[in-house]
N, C-alpha and C positions, 0 to 999 in steps of 0.2 A: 509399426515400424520399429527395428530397433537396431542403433546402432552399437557396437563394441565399448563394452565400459570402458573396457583400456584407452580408447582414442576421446573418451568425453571425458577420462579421468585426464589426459595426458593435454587434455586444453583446457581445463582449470576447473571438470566436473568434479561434484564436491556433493558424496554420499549424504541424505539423510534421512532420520526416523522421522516419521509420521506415526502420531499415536490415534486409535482408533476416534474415529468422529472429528480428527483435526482438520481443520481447511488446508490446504495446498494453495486456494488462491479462491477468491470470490467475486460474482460477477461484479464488472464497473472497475475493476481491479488493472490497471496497466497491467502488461505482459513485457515482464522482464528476462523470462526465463526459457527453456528447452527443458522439460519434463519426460523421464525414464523412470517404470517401474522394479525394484531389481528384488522386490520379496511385497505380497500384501496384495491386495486388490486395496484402487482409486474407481470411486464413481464421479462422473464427469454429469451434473445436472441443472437445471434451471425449474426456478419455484418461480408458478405463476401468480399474479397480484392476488389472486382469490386461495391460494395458498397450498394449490394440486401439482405435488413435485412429477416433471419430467425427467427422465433418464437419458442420457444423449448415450453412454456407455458406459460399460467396468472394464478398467484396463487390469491388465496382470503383469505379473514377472516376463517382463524385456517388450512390454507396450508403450508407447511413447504417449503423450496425450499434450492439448494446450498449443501445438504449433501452430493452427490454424490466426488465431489473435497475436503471434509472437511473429509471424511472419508479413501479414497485413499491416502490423504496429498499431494494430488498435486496442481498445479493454479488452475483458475477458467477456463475453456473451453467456456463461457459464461459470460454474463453481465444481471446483473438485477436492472431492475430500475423502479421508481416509474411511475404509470398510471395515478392515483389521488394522491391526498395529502394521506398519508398511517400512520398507525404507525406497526412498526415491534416488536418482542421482538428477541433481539441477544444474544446467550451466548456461549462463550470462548471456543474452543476444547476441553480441557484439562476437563471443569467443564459439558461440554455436556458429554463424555465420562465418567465422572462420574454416571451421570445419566441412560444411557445402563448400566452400573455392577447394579447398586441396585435395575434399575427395568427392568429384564430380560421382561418381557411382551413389554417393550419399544421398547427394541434392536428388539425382533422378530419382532416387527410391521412396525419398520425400514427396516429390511430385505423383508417383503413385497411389502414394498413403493418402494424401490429400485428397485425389480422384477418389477412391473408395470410399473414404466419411462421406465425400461429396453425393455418390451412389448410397450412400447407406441413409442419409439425413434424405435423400427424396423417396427410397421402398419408406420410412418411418410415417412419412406423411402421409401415405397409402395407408396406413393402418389407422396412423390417428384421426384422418378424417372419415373411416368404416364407422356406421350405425350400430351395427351389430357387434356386440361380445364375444361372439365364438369367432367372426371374420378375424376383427382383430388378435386374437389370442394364438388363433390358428395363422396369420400370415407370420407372427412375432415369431411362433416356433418354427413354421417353414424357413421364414430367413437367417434363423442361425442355425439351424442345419447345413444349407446352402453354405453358409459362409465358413462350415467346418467342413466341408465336404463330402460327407456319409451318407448312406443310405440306410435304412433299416431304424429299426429302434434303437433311442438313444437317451442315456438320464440327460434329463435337461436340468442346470445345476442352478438353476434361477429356484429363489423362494418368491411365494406367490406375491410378496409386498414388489417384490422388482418386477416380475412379471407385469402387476395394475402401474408401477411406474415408465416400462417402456411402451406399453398400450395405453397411459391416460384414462384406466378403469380404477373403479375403487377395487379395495382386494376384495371386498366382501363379494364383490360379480364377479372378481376371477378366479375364488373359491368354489361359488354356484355353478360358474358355465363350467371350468373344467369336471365339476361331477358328474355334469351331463354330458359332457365328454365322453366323459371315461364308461357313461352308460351307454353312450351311442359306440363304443369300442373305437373312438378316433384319440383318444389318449389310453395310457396305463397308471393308475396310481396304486404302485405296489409299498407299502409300509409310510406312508407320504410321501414319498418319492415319486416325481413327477416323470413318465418315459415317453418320447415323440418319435 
């Protein structure tokens, strides 16, 4: 989702850098804020007690992320922290929620945003709980094709560490199965670069 910087600058949104590896906000963390990406990739993750990071997503320039805990008013169930040097813009619950009353078109686009992570956190469960390494690898790349809309081969712009993090595999087996992949011709790995 992303709304108009102008109208999050123009309710008391308030630019800023994120330097690489910095937190944005960590699980158990109240949610004070409305988070917008405006330069940088944010990944959105939770580390399980055994210490195997999951990926929930990488937002981009003009992705929103975090409103799900800022709209409920509970913690954060997640941690989001900078990929690159990023900058965000943040603005205050109280002046976000402002914003939904005066531009109802907002609040619904929200409400769709929402339904989607909604659809996208139950296809994840689908993969995380597949037995199999190529299932999972291969549903991971089906669904963000699906969710970019294209057909045909495409670089898939994930490194293999994100890859074992949004599948729950170690990289080492998402290094092996994609070779097998790419021997059974259901991927391309041209110069390392990963094609689906």
């Amino acid at each position: 989702m992303q709304i108009d910087n102008n109208i999050l600058i123009a309710y008391g949104g308030v630019a800023k850098k994120i330097k690489k590896k910095e937190f944005v906000y960590k699980v158990g963390k109240p949610a004070n804020f409305y988070f917008q990406v405006i330069q940088g990739e944010i990944k959105e993750f939770f580390v399980h007690p055994e210490g195997k990071i999951f990926t929930h997503a990488i937002y981009n320039a003009g992705e929103s992320f975090g409103e799900s805990s800022l709209i409920l008013n509970s913690p954060y169930l997640n941690s989001a922290q900078a990929l690159s040097n990023s900058i965000i813009i943040r603005i205050e619950k109280e002046k976000f929620n402002n914003i939904l009353s005066d531009y109802p078109d907002i609040a619904l686009q929200l409400i769709h945003h929402q339904a989607k992570k909604i659809d996208d956190i139950s296809y994840f469960a689908s993969i995380w709980l597949s037995n199999h390494s190529k299932e999972k690898i291969k549903l991971f790349l089906q669904h963000y094709k699906k969710n970019l809309g294209v057909d045909g081969k495409i670089l898939i712009p994930f490194t293999r560490q994100q890859i074992a993090e949004y599948t729950c595999l170690r990289v080492e087996t998402v290094i092996r199965t994609l070779k097998e992949m790419s021997t059974q011709k259901e991927v391309e790995i041209i110069n390392r670069k990963l094609y689906f």
